[in-house]
C-alpha positions in Angstrom: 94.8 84.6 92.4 91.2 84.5 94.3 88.6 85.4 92.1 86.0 87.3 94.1 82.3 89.0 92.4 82.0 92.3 94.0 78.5 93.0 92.0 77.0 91.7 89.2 78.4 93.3 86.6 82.0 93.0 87.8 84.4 90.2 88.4 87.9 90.9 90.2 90.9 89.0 90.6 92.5 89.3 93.7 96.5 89.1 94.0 97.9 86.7 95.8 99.0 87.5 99.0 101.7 90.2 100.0 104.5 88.9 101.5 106.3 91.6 103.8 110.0 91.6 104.5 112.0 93.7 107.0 114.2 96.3 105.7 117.6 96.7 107.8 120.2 98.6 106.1 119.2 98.3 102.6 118.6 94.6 102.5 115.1 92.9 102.7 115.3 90.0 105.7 112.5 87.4 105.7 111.8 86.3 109.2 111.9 83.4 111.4 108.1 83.7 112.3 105.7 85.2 110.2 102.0 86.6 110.8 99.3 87.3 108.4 96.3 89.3 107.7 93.0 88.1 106.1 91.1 90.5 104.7 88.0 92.1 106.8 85.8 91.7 103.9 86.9 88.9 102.0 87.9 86.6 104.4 90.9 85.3 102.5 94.5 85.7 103.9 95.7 88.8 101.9 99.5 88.9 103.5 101.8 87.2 104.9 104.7 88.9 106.7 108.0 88.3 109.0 107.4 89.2 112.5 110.2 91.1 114.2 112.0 90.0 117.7 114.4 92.3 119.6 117.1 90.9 117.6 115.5 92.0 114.6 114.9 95.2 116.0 118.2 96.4 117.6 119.8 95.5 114.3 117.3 98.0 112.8 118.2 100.9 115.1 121.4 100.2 114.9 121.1 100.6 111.2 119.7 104.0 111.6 122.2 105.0 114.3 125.2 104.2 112.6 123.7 105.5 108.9 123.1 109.1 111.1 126.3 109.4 112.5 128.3 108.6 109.1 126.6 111.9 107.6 125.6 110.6 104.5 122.3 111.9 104.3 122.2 114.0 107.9 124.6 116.0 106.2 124.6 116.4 102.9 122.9 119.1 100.5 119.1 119.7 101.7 119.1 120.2 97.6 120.3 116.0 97.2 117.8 115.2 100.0 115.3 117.3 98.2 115.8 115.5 95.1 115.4 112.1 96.6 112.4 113.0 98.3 110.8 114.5 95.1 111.4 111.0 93.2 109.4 109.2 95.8 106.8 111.3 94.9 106.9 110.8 91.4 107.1 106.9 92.1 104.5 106.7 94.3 102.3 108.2 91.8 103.4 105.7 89.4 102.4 102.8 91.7 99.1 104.5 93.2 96.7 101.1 92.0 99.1 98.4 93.6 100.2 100.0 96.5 95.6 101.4 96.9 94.5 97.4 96.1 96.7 96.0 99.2 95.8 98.7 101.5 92.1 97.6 100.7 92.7 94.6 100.9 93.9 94.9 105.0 92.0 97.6 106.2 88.4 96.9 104.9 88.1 100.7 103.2 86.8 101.3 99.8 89.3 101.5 96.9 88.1 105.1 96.0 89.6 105.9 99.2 92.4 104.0 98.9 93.3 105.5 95.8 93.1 109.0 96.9 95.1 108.4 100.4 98.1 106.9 98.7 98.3 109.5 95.2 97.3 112.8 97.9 100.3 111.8 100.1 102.5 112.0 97.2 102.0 116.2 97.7 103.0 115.6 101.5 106.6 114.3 100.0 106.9 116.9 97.2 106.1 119.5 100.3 108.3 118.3 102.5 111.3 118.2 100.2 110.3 121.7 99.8 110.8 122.6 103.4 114.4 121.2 103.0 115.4 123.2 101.0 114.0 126.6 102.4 114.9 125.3 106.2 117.1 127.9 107.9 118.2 129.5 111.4 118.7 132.8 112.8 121.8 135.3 113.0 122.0 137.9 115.6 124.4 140.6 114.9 123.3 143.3 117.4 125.1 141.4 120.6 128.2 143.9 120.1 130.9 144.3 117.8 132.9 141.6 119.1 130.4 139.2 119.0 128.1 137.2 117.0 125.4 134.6 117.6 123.9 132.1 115.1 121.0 130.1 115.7 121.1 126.6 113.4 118.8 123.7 113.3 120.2 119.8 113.1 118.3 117.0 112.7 117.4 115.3 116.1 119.0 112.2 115.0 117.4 108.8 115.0 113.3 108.8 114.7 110.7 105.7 115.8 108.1 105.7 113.8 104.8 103.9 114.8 102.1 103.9 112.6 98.5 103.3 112.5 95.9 100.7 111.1 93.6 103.5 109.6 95.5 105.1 107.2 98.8 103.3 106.9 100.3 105.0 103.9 98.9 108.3 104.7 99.4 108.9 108.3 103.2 107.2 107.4 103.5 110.2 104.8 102.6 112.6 107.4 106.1 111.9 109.3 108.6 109.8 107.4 109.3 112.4 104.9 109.4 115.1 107.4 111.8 113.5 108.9 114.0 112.5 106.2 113.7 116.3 105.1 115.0 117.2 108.3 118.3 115.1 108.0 117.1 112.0 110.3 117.3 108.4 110.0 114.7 106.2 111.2 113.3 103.1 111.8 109.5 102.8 111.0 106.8 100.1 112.7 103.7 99.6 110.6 100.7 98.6 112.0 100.5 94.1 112.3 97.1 95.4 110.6 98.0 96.9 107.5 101.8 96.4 107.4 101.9 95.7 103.4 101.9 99.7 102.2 104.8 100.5 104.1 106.8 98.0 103.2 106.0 98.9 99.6 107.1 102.5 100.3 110.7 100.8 101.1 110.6 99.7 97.7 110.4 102.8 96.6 112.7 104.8 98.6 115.6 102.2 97.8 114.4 102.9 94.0 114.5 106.6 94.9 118.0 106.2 95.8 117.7 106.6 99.8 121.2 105.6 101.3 121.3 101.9 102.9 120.5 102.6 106.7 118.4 105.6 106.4 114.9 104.6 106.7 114.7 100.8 108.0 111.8 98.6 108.8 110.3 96.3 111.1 107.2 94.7 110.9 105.5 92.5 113.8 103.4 93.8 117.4 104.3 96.1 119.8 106.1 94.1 122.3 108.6 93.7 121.6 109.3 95.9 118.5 107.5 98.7 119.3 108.5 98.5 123.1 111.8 98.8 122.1 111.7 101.3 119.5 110.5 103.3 122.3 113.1 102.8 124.9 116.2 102.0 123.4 119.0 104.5 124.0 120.2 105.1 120.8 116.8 106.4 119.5 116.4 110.2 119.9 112.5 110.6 119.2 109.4 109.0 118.6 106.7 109.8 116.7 103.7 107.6 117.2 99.7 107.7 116.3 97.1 105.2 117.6 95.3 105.4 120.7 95.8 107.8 123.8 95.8 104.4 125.9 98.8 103.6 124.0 100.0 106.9 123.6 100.5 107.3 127.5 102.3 104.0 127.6 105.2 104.8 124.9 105.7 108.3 126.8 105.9 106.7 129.9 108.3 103.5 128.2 110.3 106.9 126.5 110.9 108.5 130.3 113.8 106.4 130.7 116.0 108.1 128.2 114.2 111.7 128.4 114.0 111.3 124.4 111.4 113.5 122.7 107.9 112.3 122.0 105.6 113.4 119.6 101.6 112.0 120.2 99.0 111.9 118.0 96.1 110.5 119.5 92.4 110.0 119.8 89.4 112.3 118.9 85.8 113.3 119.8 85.3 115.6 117.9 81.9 117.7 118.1 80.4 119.9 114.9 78.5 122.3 116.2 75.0 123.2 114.1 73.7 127.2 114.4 70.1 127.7 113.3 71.4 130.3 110.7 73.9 127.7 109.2 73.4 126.3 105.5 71.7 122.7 106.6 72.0 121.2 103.6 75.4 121.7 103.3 76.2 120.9 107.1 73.8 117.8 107.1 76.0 117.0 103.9 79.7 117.1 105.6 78.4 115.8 109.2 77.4 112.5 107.2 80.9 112.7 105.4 82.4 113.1 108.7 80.7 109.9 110.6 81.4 107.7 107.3 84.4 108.7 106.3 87.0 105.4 106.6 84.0 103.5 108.0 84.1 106.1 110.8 88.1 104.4 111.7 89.1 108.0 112.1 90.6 110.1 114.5 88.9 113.1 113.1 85.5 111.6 112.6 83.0 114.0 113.8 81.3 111.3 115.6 79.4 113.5 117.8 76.9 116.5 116.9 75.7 119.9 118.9 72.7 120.9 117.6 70.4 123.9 118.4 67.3 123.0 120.1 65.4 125.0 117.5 66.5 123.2 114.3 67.9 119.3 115.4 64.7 117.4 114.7 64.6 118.5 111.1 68.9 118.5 110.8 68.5 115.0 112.6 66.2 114.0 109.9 68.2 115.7 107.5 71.1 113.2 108.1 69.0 110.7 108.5 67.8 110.8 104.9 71.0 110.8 103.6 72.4 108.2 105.6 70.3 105.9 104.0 72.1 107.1 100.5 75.3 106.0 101.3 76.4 103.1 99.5 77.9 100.4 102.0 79.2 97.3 101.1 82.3 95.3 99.0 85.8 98.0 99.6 86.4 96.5 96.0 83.7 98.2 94.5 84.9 101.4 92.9 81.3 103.4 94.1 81.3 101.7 97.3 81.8 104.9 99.8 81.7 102.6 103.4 83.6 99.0 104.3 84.1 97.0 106.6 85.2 97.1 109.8 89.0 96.5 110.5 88.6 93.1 113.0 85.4 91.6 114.4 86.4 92.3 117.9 86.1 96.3 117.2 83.1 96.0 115.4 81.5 94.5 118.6 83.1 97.1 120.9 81.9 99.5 118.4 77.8 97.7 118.7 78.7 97.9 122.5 78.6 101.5 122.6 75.2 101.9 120.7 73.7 99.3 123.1 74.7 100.9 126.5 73.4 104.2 125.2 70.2 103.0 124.4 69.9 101.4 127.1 70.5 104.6 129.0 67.7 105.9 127.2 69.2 107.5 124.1 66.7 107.3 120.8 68.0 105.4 117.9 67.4 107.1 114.9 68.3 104.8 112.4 70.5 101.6 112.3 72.7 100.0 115.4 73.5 96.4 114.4 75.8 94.7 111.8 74.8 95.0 108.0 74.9 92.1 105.8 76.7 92.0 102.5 75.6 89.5 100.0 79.0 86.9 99.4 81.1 88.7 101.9 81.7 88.5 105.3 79.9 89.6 109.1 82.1 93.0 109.3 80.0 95.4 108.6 78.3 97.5 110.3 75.1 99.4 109.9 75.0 103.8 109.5 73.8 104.6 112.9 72.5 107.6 114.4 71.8 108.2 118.2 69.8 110.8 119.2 68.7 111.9 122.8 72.3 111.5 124.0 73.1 113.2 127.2 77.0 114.1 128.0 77.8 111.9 130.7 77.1 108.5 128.6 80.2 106.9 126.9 79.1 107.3 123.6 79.5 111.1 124.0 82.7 110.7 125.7 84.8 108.3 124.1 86.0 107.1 120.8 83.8 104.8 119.3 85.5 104.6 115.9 82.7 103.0 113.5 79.7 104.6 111.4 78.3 105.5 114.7 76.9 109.4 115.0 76.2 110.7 118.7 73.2 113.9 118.5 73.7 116.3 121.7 71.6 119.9 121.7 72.1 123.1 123.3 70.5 126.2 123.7 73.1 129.2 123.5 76.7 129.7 122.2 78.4 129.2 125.9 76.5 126.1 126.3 77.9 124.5 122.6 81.6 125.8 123.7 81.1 124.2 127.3 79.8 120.9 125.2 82.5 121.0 123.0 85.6 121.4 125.8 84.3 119.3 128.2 86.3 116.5 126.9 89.3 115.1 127.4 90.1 115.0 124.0 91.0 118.0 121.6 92.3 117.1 118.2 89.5 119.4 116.1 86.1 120.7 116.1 83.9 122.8 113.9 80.9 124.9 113.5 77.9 125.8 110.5 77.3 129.4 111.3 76.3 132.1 108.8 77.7 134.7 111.4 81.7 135.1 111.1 81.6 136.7 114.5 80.3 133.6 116.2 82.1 131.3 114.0 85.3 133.5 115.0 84.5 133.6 118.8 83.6 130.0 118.8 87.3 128.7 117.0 89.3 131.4 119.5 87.8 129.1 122.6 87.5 125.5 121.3 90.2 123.4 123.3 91.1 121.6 119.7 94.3 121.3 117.0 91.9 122.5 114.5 88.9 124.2 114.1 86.8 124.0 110.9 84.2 126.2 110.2 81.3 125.8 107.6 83.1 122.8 106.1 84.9 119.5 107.8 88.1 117.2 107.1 89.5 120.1 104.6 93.3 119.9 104.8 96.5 120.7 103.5 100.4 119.9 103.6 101.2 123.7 105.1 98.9 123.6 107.9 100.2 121.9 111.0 97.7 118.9 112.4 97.4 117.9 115.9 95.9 117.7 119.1 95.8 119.4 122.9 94.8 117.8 126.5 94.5 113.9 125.9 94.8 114.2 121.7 98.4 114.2 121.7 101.1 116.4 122.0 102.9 118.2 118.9 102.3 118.6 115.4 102.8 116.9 111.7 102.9 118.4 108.5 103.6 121.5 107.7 106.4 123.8 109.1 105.6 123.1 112.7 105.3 119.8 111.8 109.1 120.0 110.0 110.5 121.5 112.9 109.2 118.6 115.1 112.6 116.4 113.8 115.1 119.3 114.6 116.7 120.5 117.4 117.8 123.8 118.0 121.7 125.1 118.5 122.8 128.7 119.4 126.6 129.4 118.2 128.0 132.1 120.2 131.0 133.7 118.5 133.8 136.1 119.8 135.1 138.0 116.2 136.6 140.7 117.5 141.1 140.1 118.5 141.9 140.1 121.9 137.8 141.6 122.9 137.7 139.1 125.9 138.5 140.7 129.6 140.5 138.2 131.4 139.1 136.7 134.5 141.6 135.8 136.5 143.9 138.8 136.6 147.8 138.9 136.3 149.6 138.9 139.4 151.4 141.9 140.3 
């Protein structure tokens, strides 16, 4: 172990690195190659892991295939898939520290956060096996007497699932058991980022009793595993989140087979500021909002639309309490920012705040990389730009970082037209005192979700996702369920001899 002062008081022992194994079938295979991961704050190696080939790969979704089409857990009880899905939430809960430590450890955010992604997304797998066992279909007895049609739901079969860097164990949570509720077998992709979570989720699902086959995975980079995952013929769906860039490529690799394709995909996502709204309390969640993850989030609201009237005192508002945030060491239990996933975004994140300056937006406080006493260069400063017009990239496209865009506007069309003329729409909000503006202004936001007087507030029974260039479908709750299932009408003759003969007897 690597022992590592994160402030003066405290002392931390670091494990010793993860080591990641692919899961095919119930068994754990180490791999030919390996990759690892050092961490973006500590700059020691913090896993090591196999790194999967098409071999590797097609013996996965071969796994999953053959599992689905055995029955074993496509078709039993919804009540036995229930109950395994309600142990997984009772073991992750059990294993909340280990599982929060590693996740730090890869992804530079601070352990509070850690923490409260991995124990919150045991209530996405004690929600989902709720859906299993309330799922149902339709009947339709009104089509005459002879007749009756029913309307069932199976599971779609075998899943892809491509996670994230973000929020690896969350983001996973927001699918796999969905799936599993549903009756589907799948083979799962983790980010080569942050692969260690998900691997320690397989642990728990084999101790949860998951049947060999049902949920397999493979770690290692996008070509060729996730390439594959996305193309190969015996996979009916995939469900990926990352990037739109990416996002376009797996539905355009997925074309071949015409298998389904659920997206979800990058944000810019405004909050809109009224000059009735409580400031305190916006200025408040807008900070949250930039900060949150180190700003590494689709939903960051990483750009602002403030009334003319009030944004040099909000601006300053934020401001203010920007500089109360504490950055630094994502070991340090009241640490509230990290570091930045890879040193390579964190200058494409600094890239953004230079063009827009340069383009004559104002910065209002920060725009450079922070340093952190004993750690390492990837951190970067809270930054606010103000004077930002809507035709500069900052306003347009995802920075993902600590990075806060301020636009203005003078009336309520001019904040919707601010807020749709994007290319993105995964959620937006607005601080408004006056329900009838704050109603008129979520009916016509082009977004998945609209917030109002509050941000980032969600839940397992309300569906998340986003329109135009934000992805396509939903996760989490029922909508999000009925994602993995496909629709059958049975049409039923019940009535002796009812039918009219077509072809009629010859003389």
């Amino acid at each position: 172990m690597t022992k590592l002062t994160i402030n003066k008081a405290v002392e931390m022992a670091l494990p010793d690195p993860f080591l990641g194994r692919h899961l095919i079938d119930g068994e754990w295979i180490e791999g030919a190659e390996t990759f690892t991961r050092i961490s973006p704050s500590h700059d020691t190696v913090v896993s090591v892991s196999a790194k999967g080939d098409e071999t590797t790969t097609e013996a996965a979704i071969t796994a999953a295939r053959r599992a689905f089409d055995r029955g074993d857990w496509s078709r039993i009880s919804a009540k036995e898939r229930s109950a395994v899905l309600l142990k997984v939430a009772d073991l992750i809960e059990a294993n909340v520290e280990r599982i929060a430590v590693q996740e730090t450890l890869e992804s530079g955010k601070p352990i509070s956060q850690s923490r409260g992604e991995v124990s919150g997304a045991a209530d996405l797998w004690r929600y989902a096996a709720s859906l299993a066992r309330t799922s149902h279909g339709d009947s339709h007895n009104s089509l005459g007497a002879d007749m009756l049609g029913v309307v069932v739901k199976d599971p779609i079969g075998v899943v892809s699932i491509i996670t994230p860097w973000n929020f690896p164990f969350w983001i996973l949570s927001q699918k796999l058991p969905f799936a599993l509720a549903a009756g589907c077998t799948v083979v799962v992709k983790p980010s080569e980022v942050t692969p260690s979570s998900t691997v320690m989720l397989g642990e728990l699902l084999i101790a949860a009793g998951l049947p060999s086959g049902v949920c397999n995975i493979v770690l290692g980079h996008g070509q060729p595993v996730g390439s594959l995952m996305s193309t190969h013929k015996d996979v009916d769906m995939v469900t990926f989140t990352g990037s739109t860039a990416v996002g376009k490529m797996i539905t355009e690799a997925s074309a071949g087979t015409l298998k389904k394709v659920a997206l979800e995909l990058g944000g810019k996502n405004p909050q809109v500021i009224m000059p009735d709204a409580d400031l305190e309390n916006a200025a408040d969640a807008v900070t949250f909002g930039v900060y949150f993850n180190v700003g590494q989030c689709c939903n960051s609201s990483s750009r602002i639309i403030v009334h003319e009237d009030i944004a040099e005192d909000f601006v300053a508002r934020v401001v203010a309490l920007s500089r109360l945030v504490k950055f630094g060491d994502p070991m340090d239990p009241d640490t509230q920012v990290g570091a930045i996933v890879t040193a390579d975004h964190q200058r494409k994140i600094d890239s953004y705040v230079q063009q827009a300056v340069a383009a004559g937006a104002k910065l209002e406080l920060g725009g450079g990389a922070l340093p952190v006493e004993g750690l390492g260069s990837q951190f970067y400063q809270p930054t606010v730009v103000s004077n930002v017009t809507p035709d500069m990239a900052i306003a347009r496209e995802e920075v993902f970082g600590p990075v806060l865009s301020v636009l203005t506007f003078r009336t309520l069309e001019e904040a919707i037209a601010l807020t749709n003329d994007s290319e993105y729409g995964l959620s937006a909000g607005i601080w408004c005192n006056d329900i009838h503006t704050c109603l008129e202004y979520a009916r016509r936001a082009e977004a998945g979700t609209v917030w109002t007087n509050t941000w980032m507030d969600g839940y397992p029974e309300l569906a998340f996702g986003g329109v135009k260039e934000s992805g396509q479908g939903r996760e989490i709750g029922r909508y999000g369920y009925d994602e993995f299932l496909e629709v059958k009408s049975l049409v039923m003759r019940v009535g002796r001899d009812s039918r009219a003969p077509w072809v009629e007897a010859s003389a």
